[in-house]
Structure formats: structure tokens, C-alpha cells
TORKOL-4160 file (C-alpha; in steps of 0.2 Angstrom, whole numbers, padded with zeros to 4 digits, m for minus):
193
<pt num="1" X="0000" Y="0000" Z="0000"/>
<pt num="2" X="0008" Y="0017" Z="m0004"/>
<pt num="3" X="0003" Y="0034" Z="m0009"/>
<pt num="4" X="0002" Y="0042" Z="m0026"/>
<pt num="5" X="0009" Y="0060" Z="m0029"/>
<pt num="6" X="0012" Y="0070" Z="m0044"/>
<pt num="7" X="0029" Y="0080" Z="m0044"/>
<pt num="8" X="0028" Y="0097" Z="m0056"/>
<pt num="9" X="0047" Y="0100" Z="m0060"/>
<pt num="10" X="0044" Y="0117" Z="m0066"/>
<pt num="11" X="0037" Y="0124" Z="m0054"/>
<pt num="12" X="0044" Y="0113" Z="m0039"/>
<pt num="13" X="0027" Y="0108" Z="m0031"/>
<pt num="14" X="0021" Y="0091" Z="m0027"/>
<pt num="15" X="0000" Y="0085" Z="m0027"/>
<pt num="16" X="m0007" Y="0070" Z="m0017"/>
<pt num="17" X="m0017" Y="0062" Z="m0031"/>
<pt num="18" X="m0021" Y="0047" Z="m0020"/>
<pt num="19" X="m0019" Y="0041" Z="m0003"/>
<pt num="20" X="m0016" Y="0024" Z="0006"/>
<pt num="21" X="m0025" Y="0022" Z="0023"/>
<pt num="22" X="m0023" Y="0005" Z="0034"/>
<pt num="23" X="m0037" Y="0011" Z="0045"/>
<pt num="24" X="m0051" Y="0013" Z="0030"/>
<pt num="25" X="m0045" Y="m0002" Z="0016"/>
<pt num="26" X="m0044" Y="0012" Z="0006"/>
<pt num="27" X="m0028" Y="0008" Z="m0004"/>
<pt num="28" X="m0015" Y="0010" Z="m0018"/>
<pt num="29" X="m0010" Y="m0005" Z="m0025"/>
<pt num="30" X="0000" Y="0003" Z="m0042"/>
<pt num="31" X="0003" Y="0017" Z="m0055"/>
<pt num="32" X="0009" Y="0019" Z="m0069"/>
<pt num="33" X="0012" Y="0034" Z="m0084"/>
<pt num="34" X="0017" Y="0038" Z="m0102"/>
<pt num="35" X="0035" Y="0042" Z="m0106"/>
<pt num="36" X="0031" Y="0062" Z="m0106"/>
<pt num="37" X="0022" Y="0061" Z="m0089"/>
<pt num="38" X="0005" Y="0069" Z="m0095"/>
<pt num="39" X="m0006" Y="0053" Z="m0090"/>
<pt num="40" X="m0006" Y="0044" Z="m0076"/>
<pt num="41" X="m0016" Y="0027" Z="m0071"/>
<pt num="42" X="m0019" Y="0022" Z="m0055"/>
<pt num="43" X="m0029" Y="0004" Z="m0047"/>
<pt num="44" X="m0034" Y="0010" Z="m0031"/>
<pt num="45" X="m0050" Y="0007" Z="m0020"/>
<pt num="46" X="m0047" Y="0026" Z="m0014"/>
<pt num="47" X="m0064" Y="0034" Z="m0019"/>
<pt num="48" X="m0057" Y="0047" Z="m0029"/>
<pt num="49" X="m0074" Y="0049" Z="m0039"/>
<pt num="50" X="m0089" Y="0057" Z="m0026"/>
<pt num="51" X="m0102" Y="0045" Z="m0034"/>
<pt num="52" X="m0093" Y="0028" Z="m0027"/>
<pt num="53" X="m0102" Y="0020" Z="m0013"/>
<pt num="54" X="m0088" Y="0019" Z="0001"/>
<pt num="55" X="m0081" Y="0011" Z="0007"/>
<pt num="56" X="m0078" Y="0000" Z="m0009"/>
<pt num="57" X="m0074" Y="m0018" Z="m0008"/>
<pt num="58" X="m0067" Y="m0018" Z="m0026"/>
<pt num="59" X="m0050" Y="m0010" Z="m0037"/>
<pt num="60" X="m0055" Y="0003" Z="m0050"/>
<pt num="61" X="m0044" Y="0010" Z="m0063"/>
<pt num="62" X="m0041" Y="0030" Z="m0064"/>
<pt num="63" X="m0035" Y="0035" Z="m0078"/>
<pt num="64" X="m0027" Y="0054" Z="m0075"/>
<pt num="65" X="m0025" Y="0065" Z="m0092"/>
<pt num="66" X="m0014" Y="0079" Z="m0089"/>
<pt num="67" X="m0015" Y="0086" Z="m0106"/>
<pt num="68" X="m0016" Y="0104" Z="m0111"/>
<pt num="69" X="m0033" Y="0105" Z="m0116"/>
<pt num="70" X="m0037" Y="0113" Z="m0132"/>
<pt num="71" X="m0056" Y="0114" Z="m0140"/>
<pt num="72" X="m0059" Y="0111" Z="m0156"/>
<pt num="73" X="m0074" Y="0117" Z="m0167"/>
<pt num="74" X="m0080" Y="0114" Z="m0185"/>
<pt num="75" X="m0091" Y="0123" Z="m0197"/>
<pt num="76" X="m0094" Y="0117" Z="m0215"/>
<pt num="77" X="m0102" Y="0128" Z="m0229"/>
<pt num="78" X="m0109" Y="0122" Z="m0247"/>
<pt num="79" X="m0107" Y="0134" Z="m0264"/>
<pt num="80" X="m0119" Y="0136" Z="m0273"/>
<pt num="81" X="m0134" Y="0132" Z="m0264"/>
<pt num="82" X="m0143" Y="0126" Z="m0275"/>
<pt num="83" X="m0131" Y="0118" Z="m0287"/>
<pt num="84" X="m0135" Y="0114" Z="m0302"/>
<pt num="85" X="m0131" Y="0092" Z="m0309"/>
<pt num="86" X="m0115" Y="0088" Z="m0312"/>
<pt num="87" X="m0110" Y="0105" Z="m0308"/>
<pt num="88" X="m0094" Y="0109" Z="m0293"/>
<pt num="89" X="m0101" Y="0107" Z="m0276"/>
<pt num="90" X="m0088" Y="0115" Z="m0264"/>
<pt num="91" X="m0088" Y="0111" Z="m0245"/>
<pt num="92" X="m0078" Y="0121" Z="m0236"/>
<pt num="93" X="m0073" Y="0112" Z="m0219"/>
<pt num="94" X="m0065" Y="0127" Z="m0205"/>
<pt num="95" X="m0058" Y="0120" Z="m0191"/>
<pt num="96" X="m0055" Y="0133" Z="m0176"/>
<pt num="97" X="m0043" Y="0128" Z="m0161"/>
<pt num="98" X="m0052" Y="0139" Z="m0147"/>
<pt num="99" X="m0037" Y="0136" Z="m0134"/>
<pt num="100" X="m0030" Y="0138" Z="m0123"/>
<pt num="101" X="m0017" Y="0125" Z="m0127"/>
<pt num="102" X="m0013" Y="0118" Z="m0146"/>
<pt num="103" X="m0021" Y="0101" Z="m0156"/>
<pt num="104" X="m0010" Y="0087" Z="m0160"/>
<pt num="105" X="m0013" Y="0075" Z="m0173"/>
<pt num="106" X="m0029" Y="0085" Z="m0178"/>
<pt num="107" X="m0040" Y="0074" Z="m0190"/>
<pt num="108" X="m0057" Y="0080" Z="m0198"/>
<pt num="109" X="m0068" Y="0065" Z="m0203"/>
<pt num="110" X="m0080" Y="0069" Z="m0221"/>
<pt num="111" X="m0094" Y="0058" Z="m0226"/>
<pt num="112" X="m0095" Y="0061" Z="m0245"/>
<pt num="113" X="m0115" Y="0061" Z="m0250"/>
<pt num="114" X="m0118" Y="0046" Z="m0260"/>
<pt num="115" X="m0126" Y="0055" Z="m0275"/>
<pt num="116" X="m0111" Y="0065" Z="m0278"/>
<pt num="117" X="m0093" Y="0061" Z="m0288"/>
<pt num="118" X="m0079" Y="0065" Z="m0278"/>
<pt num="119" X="m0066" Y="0078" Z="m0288"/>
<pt num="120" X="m0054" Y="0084" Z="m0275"/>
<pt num="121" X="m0049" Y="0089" Z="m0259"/>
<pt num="122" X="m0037" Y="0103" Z="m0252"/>
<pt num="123" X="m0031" Y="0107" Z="m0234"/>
<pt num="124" X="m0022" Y="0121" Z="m0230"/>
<pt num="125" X="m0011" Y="0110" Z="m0221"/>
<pt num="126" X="m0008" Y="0091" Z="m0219"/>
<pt num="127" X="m0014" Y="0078" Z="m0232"/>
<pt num="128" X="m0030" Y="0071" Z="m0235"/>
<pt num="129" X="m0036" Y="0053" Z="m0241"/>
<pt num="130" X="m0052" Y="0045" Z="m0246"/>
<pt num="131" X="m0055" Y="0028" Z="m0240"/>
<pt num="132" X="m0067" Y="0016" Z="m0251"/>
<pt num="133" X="m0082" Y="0019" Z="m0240"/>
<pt num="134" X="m0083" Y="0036" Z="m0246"/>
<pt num="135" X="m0077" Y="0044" Z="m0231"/>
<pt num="136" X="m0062" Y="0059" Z="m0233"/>
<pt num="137" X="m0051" Y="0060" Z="m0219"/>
<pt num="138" X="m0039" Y="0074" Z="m0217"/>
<pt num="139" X="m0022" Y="0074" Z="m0206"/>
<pt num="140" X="m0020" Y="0092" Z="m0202"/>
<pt num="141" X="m0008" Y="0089" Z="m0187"/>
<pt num="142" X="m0003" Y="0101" Z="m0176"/>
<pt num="143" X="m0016" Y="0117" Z="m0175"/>
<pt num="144" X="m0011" Y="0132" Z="m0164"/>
<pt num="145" X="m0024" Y="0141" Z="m0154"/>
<pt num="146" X="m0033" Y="0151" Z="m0161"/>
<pt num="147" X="m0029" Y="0145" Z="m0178"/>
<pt num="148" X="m0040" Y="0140" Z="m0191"/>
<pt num="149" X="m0035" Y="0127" Z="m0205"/>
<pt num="150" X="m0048" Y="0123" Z="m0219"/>
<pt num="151" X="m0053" Y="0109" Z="m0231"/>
<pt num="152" X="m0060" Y="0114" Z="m0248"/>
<pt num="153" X="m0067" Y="0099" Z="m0255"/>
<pt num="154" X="m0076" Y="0097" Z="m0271"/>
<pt num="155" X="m0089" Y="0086" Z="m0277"/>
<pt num="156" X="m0101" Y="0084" Z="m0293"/>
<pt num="157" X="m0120" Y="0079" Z="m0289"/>
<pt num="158" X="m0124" Y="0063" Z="m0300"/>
<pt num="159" X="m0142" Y="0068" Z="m0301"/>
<pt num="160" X="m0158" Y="0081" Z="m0297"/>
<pt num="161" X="m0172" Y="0082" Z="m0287"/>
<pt num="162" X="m0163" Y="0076" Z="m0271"/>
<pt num="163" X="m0153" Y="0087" Z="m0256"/>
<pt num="164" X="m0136" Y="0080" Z="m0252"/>
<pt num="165" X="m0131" Y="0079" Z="m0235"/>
<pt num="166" X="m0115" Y="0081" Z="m0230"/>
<pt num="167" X="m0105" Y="0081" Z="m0210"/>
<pt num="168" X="m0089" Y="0083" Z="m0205"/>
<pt num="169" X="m0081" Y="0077" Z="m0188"/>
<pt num="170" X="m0065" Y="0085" Z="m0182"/>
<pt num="171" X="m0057" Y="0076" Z="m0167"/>
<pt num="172" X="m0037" Y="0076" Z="m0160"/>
<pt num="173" X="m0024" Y="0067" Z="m0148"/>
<pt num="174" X="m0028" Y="0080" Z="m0135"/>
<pt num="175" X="m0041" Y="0082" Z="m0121"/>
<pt num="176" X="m0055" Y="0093" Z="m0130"/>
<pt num="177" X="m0067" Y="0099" Z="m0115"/>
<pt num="178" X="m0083" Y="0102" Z="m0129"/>
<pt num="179" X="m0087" Y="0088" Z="m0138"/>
<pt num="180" X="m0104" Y="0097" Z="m0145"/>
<pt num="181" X="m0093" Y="0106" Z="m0156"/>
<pt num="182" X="m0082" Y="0095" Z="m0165"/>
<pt num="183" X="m0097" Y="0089" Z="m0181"/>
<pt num="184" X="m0105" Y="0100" Z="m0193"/>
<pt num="185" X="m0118" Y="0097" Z="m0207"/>
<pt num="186" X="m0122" Y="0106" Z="m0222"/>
<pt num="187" X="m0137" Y="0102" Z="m0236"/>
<pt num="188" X="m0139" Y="0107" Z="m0252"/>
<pt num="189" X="m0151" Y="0107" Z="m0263"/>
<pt num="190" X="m0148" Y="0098" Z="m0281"/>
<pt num="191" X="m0160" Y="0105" Z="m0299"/>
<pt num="192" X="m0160" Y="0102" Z="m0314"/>
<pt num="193" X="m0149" Y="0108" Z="m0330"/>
């Protein structure tokens, strides 16, 4: 049984994130943590949640992500609305990092309508690829706060009379603390020549 504390070297203080007590059963039993230090697991019957019934009579794994946070939000917009068959459809996929720390491995996720040729795809940084189920996935890697890479992706409606639907997901390797944010849709009307 041991305690579990978390050391900051830069600014030379030191947390209890968990405590070992003989008197309560309440008891550290290992730890461990990713190279860089930034998230740490612990098994533990410590209640470290307020929800737990105590005292608890079984381990439970923590998991401790001390990741800058950084929120990311998508917007997607069609032109033109309406388009016209087998004219250029452009979506244009925005992803803003609203901080306050910066996105790594930032990925957007586009479901291509099904009534619609895919043409192209452009980011204004990274690469993007279509897989065969038709969905567009774009490595933009690292994006700054505050910044605001985009996607223009163009498609060609294969028929009229239907509205193409179209969402894009955005998600990272970082702790985002709105999720509500992260998918966007746009629909667009297709005519007649």
C-alpha cells in the first residue's frame, strides 16, 4: 500500500493524487504513466470519484489525463446552394482551435453524400485521403490556438431532385473539453440543368 503523488518540476510543487489508509482499506496498489508524464493510471479502491459508494470492496482504474486542453470546433459551408447536376459542389470544412493549449494529430472525418462524384480535396495544411467507404479523412496535425486550417473539398451531384447531405467530424490526440462542437452538417439542394 503506498501513496500516489504528482511532482511538477517546473514549478517545484508536489499534489497527493491518491492516498493509502490501513485504517479505512482504502488503498494504492500501483501506478503507472506515459513516457512524457502527462497521463497517469492508477488501481486504487481510494474513492477518488464522489459518486462511489464507500467504502468500496473492489479496485477501480483511474486514468489521469494531464493534457493541455485545447477545444476544437467545426463549421462546413456548401457553394452554390442550389447547385446545379454535375456542376462543382464545394464544401468548405473550417476547423478553429479555441485554446487555450494547441491540437496534436488534428483529424477531420467527411462523409462524401452518395449521390455526388468525388473531384478533390485541399487542406491548408496536412494531407487528405479517401478511403473506399466514401469517407475523406484529413491529417492536419498540429493546429495552434486560435488558428483555423480549412478543407475545400469538391464534389459533382450525379443527379436532381434530391438534397445532399453532407457532415464533417474534427477530433485530436488532445483532451477537448466540448465535444458538442467538434461535427457539422451542411445540405444542399440539387436542380435540374
Amino acid at each position: 500500500m503506498f501513496d500516489l503523488f504528482r511532482r511538477d518540476l517546473s514549478t517545484g510543487t508536489t499534489v497527493r493524487i491518491a492516498e493509502g489508509s490501513p485504517s479505512s482499506g482504502a488503498d494504492v496498489i500501483g501506478s503507472d504513466m506515459t513516457p512524457d508524464g502527462l497521463v497517469v493510471s492508477v488501481i486504487t479502491r481510494t474513492e477518488l470519484l464522489p459518486e462511489q459508494p464507500t467504502p468500496s470492496i473492489t479496485f477501480d482504474v483511474y486514468a489521469v489525463d494531464l493534457r493541455p486542453a485545447a477545444d476544437l470546433a467545426v463549421t462546413k459551408n456548401d457553394s452554390p446552394d442550389p447547385v446545379v447536376v454535375r456542376a462543382n459542389l464545394t464544401y468548405t470544412v473550417t476547423v478553429r482551435n479555441l485554446g487555450p493549449a494547441a491540437a496534436r494529430d488534428v483529424t477531420t472525418f467527411d462523409q462524401l453524400p452518395a449521390d455526388a462524384v468525388f473531384i478533390s480535396a485541399t487542406p491548408t495544411q496536412g494531407s487528405c485521403a479517401r478511403g473506399r467507404d466514401g469517407v475523406l479523412a484529413c491529417a492536419l496535425g498540429t493546429v495552434n490556438p486560435f488558428a483555423a486550417p480549412t478543407v475545400t473539398i469538391v464534389v459533382s451531384p450525379s443527379r436532381s431532385g434530391v438534397t445532399l447531405t453532407n457532415s464533417a467530424t474534427v477530433r485530436a490526440n488532445s483532451p477537448d473539453p466540448d465535444l458538442a462542437n467538434n461535427r457539422a452538417t451542411a445540405t444542399t439542394t440539387v436542380v435540374a440543368k
